[in-house]
N, C-alpha and C positions, 0 to 999 in steps of 0.2 A: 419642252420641245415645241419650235412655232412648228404652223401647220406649213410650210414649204419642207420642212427640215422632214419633217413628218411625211411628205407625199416623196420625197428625194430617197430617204431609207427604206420604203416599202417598196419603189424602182427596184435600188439596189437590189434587194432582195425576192425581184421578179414576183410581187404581188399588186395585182391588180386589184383595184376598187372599182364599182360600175354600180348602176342602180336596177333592179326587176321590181316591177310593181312597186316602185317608190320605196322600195328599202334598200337599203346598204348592204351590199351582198363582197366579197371575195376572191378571188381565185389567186394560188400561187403551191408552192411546193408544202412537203408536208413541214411543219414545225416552224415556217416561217415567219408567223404570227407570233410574238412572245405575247405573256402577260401583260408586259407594259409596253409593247406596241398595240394590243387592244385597248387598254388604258388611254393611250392617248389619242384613238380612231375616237371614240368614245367622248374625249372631251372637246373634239374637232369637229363631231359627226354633223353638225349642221351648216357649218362653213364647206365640209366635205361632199356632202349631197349639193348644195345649191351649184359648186364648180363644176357637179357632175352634170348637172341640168342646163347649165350655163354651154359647157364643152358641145355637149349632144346638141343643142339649140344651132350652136355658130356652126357646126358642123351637116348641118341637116342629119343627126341623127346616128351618123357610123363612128365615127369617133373623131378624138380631140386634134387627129392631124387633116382629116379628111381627104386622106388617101393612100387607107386602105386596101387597095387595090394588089388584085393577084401577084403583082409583079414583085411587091415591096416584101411577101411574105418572105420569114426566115423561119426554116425545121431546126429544132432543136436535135440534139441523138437520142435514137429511140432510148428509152426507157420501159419497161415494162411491157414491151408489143405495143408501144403507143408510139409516138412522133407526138411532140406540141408543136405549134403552128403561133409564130405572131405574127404583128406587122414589124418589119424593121424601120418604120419612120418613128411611130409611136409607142413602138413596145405594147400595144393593146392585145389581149390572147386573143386570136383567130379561133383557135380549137382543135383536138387532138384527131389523129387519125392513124390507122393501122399501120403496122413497119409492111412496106410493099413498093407498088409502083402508084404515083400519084396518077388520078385519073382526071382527066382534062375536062 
């Protein structure tokens, strides 16, 4: 699998890749990750990091659409007393927040 094919199926499957402290970290639903989708992060993983540093660079830092901005956010349905939160330009996760009323 090239590494587009590779970054398109892990979309699909609403997993995000991003960097903390220069490592290659994560986020998406439980079991999303198979074996041989780690298998292949693994054989990408430095083409992957450098895109990530590239994206965050052109972007000053927020993400690869750069703009992020409140307006663009889209909630998923609660699950577990949580709400996910992404951008709808980017698909990049925002972050989870309490099922309630959204505070301004």
């Amino acid at each position: 699998m090239n590494i587009d094919d590779l970054l398109r199926c892990l979309a699909d499957r609403s997993v995000e890749l991003f960097l903390a402290d220069g490592r290659l970290r994560y986020r998406g639903p439980e079991a999303a990750l198979t074996a041989e989708l780690r298998g292949h992060i693994a054989s990408h993983r430095s083409t992957i990091i450098e895109r990530l540093r590239m994206a965050a660079t052109a972007s000053g830092g927020t993400c690869c659409c750069g703009k992020c901005h409140r307006q663009n956010w889209v909630d998923d349905p609660p699950k577990d007393s949580r709400i996910r939160t992404t951008c709808g330009k980017c698909g990049r996760f925002i972050g989870y927040r309490p099922v309630g009323p959204r505070m301004a």
